[in-house]
KEKE-3310 file (N, C-alpha, C; in steps of 0.2 Angstrom, whole numbers, plus 5000, padded with zeros to 4 digits):
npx = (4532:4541:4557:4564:4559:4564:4577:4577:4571:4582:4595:4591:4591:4604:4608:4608:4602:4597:4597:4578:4575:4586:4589:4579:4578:4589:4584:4574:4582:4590:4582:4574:4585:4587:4573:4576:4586:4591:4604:4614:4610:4617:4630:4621:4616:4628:4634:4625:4625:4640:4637:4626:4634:4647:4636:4633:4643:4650:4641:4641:4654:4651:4641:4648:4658:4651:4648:4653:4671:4677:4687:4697:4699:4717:4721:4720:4731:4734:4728:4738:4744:4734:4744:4746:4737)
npy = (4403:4389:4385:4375:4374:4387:4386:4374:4380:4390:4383:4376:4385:4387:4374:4362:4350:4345:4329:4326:4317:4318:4332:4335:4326:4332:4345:4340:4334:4343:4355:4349:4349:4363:4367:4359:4363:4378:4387:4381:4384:4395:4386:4375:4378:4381:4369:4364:4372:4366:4352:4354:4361:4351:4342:4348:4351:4338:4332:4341:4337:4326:4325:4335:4324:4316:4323:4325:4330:4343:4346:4361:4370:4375:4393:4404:4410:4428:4435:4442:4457:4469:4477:4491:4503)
npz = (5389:5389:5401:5394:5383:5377:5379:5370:5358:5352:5353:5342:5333:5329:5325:5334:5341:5358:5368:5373:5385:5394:5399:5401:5414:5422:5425:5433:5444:5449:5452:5461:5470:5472:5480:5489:5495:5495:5497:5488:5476:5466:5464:5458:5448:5440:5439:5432:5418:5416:5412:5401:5392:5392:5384:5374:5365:5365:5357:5344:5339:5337:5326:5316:5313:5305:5293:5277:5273:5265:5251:5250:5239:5231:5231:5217:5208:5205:5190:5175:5175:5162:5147:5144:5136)
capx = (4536:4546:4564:4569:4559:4567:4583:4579:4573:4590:4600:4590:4594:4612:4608:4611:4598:4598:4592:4575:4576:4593:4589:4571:4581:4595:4581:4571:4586:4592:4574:4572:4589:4586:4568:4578:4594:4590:4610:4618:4608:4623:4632:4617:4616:4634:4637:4619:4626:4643:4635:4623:4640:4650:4632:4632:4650:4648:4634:4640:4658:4646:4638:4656:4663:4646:4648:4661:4675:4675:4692:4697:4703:4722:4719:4720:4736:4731:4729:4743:4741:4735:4749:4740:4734)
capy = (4398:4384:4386:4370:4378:4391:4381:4370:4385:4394:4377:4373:4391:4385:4369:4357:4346:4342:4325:4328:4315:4321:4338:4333:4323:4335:4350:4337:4335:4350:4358:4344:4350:4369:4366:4356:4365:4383:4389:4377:4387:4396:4380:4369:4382:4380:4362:4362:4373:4362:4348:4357:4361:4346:4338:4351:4350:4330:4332:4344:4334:4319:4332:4336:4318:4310:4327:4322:4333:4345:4350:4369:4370:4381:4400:4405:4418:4434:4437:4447:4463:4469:4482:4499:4504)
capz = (5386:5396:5400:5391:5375:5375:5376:5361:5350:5353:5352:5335:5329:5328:5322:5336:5349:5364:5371:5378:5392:5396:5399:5408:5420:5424:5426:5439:5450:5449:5454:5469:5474:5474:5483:5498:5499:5492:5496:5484:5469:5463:5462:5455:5440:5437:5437:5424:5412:5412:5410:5396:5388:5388:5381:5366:5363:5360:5351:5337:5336:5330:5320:5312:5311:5302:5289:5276:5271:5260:5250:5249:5232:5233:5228:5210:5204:5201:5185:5175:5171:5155:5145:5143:5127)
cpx = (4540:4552:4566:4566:4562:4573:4583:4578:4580:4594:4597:4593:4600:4614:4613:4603:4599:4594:4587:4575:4584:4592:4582:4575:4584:4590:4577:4576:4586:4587:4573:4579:4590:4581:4572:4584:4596:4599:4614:4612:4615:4629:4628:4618:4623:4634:4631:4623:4634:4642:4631:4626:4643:4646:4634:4638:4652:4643:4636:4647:4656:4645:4644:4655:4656:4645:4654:4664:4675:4682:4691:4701:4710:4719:4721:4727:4732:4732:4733:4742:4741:4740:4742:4741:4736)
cpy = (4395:4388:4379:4372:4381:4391:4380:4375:4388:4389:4377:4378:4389:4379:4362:4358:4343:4336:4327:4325:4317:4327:4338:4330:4329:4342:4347:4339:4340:4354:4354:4348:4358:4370:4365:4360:4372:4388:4387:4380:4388:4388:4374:4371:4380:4374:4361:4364:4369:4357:4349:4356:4357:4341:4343:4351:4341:4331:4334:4342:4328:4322:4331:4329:4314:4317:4326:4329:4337:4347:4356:4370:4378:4386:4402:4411:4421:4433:4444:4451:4466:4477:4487:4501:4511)
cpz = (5391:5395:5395:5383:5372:5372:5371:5357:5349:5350:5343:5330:5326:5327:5327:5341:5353:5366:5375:5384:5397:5401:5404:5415:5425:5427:5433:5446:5453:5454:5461:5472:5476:5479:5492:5500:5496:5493:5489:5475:5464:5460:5457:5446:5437:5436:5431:5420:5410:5409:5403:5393:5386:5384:5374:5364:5361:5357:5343:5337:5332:5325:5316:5309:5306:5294:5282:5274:5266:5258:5249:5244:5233:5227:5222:5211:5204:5193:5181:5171:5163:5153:5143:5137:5125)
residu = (UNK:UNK:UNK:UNK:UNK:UNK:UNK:UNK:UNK:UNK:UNK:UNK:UNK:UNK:UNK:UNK:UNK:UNK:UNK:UNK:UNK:UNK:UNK:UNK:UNK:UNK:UNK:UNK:UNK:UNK:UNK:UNK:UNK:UNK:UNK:UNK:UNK:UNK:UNK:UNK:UNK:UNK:UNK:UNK:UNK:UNK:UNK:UNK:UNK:UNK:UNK:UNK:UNK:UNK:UNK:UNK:UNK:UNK:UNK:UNK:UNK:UNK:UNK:UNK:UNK:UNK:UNK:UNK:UNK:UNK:UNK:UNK:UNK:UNK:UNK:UNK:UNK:UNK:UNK:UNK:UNK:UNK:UNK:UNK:UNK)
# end
């Protein structure tokens, strides 16, 4: 299984997608730039996954903002108790 599969099944689990040319792109670079400058790993990975991040965190505000509102009805009294027989 790919890395970027494994991503979407994971991602889909929790009901959000990720753009695949988004995601194809940013794994190219990335990969050219580990290839030519194999120090700057540690840093390649981390600026992917913030960028991963603040993609799926825009993503699943759209999500939200196109979901409508649901009211939460206020909670019920308890009901008062019955006199003992």
């Amino acid at each position: 299984m790919k890395l970027t599969e494994a991503i979407e099944k994971s991602l889909k689990k929790i009901g959000v997608t990720v753009s695949k040319p988004v995601l194809a792109v940013l794994c190219i670079v990335f990969g050219i730039l580990v290839i030519v400058i194999p120090a700057l790993l540690g840093i390649i990975v981390g600026i992917f996954l913030i960028i991963e991040g603040v993609l799926l965190l825009t993503e699943h505000m759209e999500l939200q903002k196109q979901q409508p509102k649901q009211e939460v009805p206020p909670p019920q009294p308890p009901a008062p108790p019955t006199p003992p027989s």
